[in-house]
N, C-alpha and C positions, 0 to 999 in steps of 0.2 A: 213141338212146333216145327213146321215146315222149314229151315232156311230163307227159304225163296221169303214167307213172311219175314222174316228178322225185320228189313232197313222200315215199313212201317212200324213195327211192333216198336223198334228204337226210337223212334222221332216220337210217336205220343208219349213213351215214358217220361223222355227228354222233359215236354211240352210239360204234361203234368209233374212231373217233379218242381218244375222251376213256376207253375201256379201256384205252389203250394209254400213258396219260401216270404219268408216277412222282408218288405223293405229291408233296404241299404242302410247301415248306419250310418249318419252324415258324421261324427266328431272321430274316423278313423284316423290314426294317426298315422305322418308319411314313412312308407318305407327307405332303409334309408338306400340312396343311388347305387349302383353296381356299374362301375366304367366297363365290365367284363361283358364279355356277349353271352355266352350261359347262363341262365340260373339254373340252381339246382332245381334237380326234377325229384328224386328219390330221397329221404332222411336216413339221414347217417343211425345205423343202427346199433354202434359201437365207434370210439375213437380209432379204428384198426380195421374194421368187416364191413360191409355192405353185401348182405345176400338177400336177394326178391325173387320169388316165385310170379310168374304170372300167366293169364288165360289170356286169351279172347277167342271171341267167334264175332261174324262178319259177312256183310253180302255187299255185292259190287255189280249194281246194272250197269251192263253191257250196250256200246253202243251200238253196236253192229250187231248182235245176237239176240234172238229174243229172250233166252234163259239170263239170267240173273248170275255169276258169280260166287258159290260161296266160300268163306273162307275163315279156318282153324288154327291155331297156333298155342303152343305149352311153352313156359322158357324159362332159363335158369339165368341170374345173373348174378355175378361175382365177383367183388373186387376187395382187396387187400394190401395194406401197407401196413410196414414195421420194422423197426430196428435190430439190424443180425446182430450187430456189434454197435458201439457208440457212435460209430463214424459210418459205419454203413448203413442204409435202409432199404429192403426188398420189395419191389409192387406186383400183383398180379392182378389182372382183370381179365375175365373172361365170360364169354353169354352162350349159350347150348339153346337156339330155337328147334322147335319141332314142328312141320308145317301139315297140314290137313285139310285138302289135298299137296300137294308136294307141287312146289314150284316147278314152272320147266325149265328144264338143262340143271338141276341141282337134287341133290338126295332131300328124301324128307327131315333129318337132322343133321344139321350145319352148326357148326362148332367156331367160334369168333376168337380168337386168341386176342385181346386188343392189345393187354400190355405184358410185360414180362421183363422187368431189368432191375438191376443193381444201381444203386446211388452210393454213392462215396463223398463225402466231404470230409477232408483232414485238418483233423486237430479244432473242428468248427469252427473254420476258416472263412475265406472269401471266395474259394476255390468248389466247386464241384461236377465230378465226372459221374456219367452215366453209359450205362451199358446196354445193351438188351431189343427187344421191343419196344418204343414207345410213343404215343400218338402225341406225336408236336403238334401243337394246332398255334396257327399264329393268326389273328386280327379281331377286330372286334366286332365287324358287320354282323348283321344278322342275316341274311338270308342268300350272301355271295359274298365270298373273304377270295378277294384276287391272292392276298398276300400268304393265302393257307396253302403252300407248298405242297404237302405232302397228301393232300384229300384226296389225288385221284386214283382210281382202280381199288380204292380202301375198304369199299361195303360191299361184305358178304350176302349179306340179305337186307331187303326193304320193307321194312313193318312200318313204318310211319311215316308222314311228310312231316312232320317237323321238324327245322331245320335245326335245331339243337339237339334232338336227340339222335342224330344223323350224325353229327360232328362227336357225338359222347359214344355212341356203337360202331364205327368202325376201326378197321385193322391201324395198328401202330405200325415202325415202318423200322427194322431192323438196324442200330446205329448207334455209334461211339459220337457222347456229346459233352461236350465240356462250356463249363460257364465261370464266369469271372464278373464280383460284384463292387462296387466302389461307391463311396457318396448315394448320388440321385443315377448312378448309372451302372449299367450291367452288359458283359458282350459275352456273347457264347458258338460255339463251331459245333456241325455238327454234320458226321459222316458217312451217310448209308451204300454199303458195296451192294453189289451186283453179287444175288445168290441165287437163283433161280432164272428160266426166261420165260416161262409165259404162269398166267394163273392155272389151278386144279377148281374143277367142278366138284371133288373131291368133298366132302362134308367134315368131314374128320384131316381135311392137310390144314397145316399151317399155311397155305396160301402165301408162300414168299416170293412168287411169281407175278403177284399184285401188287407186293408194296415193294418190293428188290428186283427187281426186271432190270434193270442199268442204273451205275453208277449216281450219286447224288449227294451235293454239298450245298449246304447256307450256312453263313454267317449273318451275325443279328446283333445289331448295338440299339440297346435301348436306354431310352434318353427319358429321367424326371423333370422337363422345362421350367415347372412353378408345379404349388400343391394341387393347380386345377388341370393339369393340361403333363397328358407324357407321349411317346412315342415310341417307334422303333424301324431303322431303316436295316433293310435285310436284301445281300448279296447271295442270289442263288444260280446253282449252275449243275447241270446233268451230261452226262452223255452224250455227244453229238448237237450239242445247242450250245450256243452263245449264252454268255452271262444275264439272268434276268435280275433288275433293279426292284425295290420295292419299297413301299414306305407305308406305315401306316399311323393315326393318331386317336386318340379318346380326350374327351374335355369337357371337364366340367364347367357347362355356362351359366347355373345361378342353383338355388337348392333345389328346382324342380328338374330342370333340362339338363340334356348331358347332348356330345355334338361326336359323329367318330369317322373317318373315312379310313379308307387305303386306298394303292394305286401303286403298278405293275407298271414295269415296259421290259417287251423281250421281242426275241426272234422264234419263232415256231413254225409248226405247219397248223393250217387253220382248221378250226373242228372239222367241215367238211371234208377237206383232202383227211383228215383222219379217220372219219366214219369211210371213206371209198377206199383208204389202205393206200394212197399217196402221200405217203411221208417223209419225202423226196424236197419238195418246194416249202421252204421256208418263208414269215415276211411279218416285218417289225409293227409290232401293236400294244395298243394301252389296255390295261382293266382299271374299273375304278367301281367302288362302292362309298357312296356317303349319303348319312342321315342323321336326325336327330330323334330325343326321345325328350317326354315330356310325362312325369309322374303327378298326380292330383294328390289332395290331404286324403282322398277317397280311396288311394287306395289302387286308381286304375291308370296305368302305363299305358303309353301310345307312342308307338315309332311310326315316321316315314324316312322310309330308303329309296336313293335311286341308284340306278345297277346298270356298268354297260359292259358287256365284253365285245373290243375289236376284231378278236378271233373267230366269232359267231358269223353264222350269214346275215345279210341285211334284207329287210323288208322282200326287196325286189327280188332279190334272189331265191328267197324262200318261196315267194309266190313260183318263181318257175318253176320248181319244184312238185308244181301240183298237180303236172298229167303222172307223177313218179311218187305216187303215198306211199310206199314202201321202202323208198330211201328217204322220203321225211320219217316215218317211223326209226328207222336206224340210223338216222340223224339224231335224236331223243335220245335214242337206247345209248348212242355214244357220250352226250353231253350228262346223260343221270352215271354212265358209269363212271367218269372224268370228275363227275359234282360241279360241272360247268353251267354256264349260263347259255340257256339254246339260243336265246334271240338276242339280239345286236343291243336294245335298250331294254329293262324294265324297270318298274314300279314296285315298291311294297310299302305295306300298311299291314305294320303287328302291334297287336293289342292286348295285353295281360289285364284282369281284374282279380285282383286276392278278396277273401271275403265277400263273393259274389251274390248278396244273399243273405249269406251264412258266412260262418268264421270259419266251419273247414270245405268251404266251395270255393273253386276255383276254376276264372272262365279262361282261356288263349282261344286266340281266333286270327287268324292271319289270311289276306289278300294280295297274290302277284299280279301284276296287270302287264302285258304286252301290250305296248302301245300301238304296235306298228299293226295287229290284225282284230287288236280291241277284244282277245280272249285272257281267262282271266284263271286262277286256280283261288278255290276258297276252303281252307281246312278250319275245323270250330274242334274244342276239347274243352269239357266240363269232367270235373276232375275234384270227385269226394272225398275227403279225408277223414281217417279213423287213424287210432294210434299206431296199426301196425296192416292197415288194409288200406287201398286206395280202389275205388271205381270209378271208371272211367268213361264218357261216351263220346267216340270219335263220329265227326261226320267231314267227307272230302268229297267239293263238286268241281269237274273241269268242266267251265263253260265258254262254248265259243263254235263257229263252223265249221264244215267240214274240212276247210283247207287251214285250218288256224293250228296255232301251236298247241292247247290247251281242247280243241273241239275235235281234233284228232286223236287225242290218247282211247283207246277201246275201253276203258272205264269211265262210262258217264258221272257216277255218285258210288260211292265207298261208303257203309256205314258199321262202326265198330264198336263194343262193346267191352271192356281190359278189367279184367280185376288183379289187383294185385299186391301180392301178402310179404309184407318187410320182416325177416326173421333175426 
């Protein structure tokens, strides 16, 4: 079959498949709450291994071109923990995609080191250091974590928009971390040097030019306030910048609902002066993400988030921007490699269904909305389950005008297809 056919041939499978399924059972019972923003994606296939193979193939009409997009991908993923000794534990994770055609500006196979370190706890204590590689990720947002430090410059490559499996595939961030636990509370240091200066296009480097590029420290006290409600405030601080504050919190508001924000304030240069390479002019600004989520006996999860970053251009500014689409475009390309938020405010609405159907269907569907130009991004994943295969069918529309956040990207509609084998 042609490529160019694939995104029809997807959609009616889509279509027909989910004709074909029986009603919802109504007597599901509820899952139970996760304060955490991940769920898991992959089943643990061993208390020690997780290794998945998987495929996809994919086409992507073009906004500005009349041919169609297509696109191929093989990948290995791998990840590992276990105990050297009684007190020690080792982790390794790592993912090998292979792309077809080959991204621009990168080789066709890129090599992802995510994590790599030693753990030590002595005498199974209160006490434990870490060494090595590894992806801190701190907040609970779902679709903008001001308080995730360490997420910029981290993703080697881009296979999905979802915002989860973004924050689980990129690079860890090379650092000496030590943590200290007590009662309802826990503090931990954590210190990544300057080992490289700039990233490698390189497919096969460790890429310590993205996540070690200059100096970097957080400290983090987190606080259990009651059994519904915890937090954690986090002191961080880089190279050449002033200290940035940070706070974040998860709360359980009754057995359906759960409530979570965070919120930044620092001194920086602002996205823009960073996408034109003025990194010169500094100037004091808030981030902030909060939402809540709300679970049914059904089965089916529903968050809204609102999102703002002060660092972003505003409305108006963006608009000037629009005899210039070519630094709106590298305006994007900076805020996806940073994992920033391009526009001043947005909106999300994410939706999980387990059992969609069926008892191994499963739907995500998530919507960001720019309010300021009313363009929108809408990614959907139905996602089959067999003991040791999962299939998959992505579909991702950026909808909005020509001068919009969303109506600019040159991928109008992304449609994909993933199979994938848990060994």
């Amino acid at each position: 079959m042609p490529l160019k056919m694939f995104a029809p041939v997807c959609c009616a499978v889509a279509i027909a498949w989910l004709g074909a399924l029986p009603a919802i059972a109504a007597d599901a019972e509820l899952d139970a709450l996760n304060l955490e923003s991940a769920p898991e994606v992959a089943p643990a296939t061993s208390a020690n291994t997780k290794l998945f193979f998987e495929g996809a193939l994919g086409d992507a009409s073009q906004r500005y071109l009349p041919d169609s997009r297509n696109m191929g991908r093989a990948s290995v993923d791998l990840y590992y923990q276990g105990r050297l000794t009684p007190g020690v534990r080792g982790v390794l994770s790592d993912r090998l995609d292979y792309f077809e055609p080959t991204l621009a500006g990168s080789d066709a196979a890129v090599n992802s080191l995510r994590e790599a370190y030693l753990s030590w706890q002595p005498d199974g204590g209160n006490s434990i250091f870490e060494l090595g590689r590894i992806n801190l990720r701190y907040g609970p947002s779902y679709g903008y974590n001001p308080t995730d430090f360490f997420r910029d410059a981290s993703l080697r490559v881009l296979t999905t928009a979802d915002p989860f499996a973004l924050r689980e595939n990129r690079l860890g961030t090379v650092m000496l971390r030590g943590q200290y636990m007590w009662s309802d509370n826990a503090v931990s240091m954590a210190l990544a040097p300057k080992l490289a200066d700039t990233a490698s296009a390189n497919g096969w480097n460790l890429d310590l030019g993205a996540t070690n590029n200059r100096d970097r420290a957080v400290v983090m006290l987190s606080t259990q306030f009651s059994k519904n409600v915890s937090g954690q405030t986090l002191l961080y601080k880089q190279t050449g910048q002033s200290t940035t504050i940070g706070f974040n919190m998860a709360a359980l508001l009754s057995d359906a609902a759960t409530a979570h924000l965070e919120f930044t304030r620092g001194s920086e240069p602002s996205l823009i002066d960073r996408t034109l390479g003025a990194t010169n002019a500094t100037r004091t600004r808030n981030r902030f993400s909060g939402g809540a989520t709300y679970t049914t006996l059904g089965k089916l999860s529903v968050t809204a988030e609102y999102q703002y970053n002060g660092f972003a251009l505003s409305q108006a500014d963006w608009s000037a921007l629009g005899s210039a689409p070519a630094t709106q475009l590298a305006y994007l390309s900076e805020a996806l490699r940073l994992q920033e938020l391009a526009a001043r405010q947005s909106y999300l609405i994410y939706v999980t269904q387990k059992s969609f159907g069926h008892k191994d269907l499963d739907l995500t569907a998530y919507l960001r909305l720019n309010p300021g130009d009313d363009s929108k991004l809408f990614w959907l994943e139905l996602r089959r389950h067999w003991p040791n295969f999962d299939l998959s069918f992505q579909l991702q529309q950026n909808i909005g005008n020509a001068n919009s956040e969303f109506g600019l990207l040159p991928d109008r509609r992304v449609v994909q297809v993933l199979g994938t084998y848990y060994h």
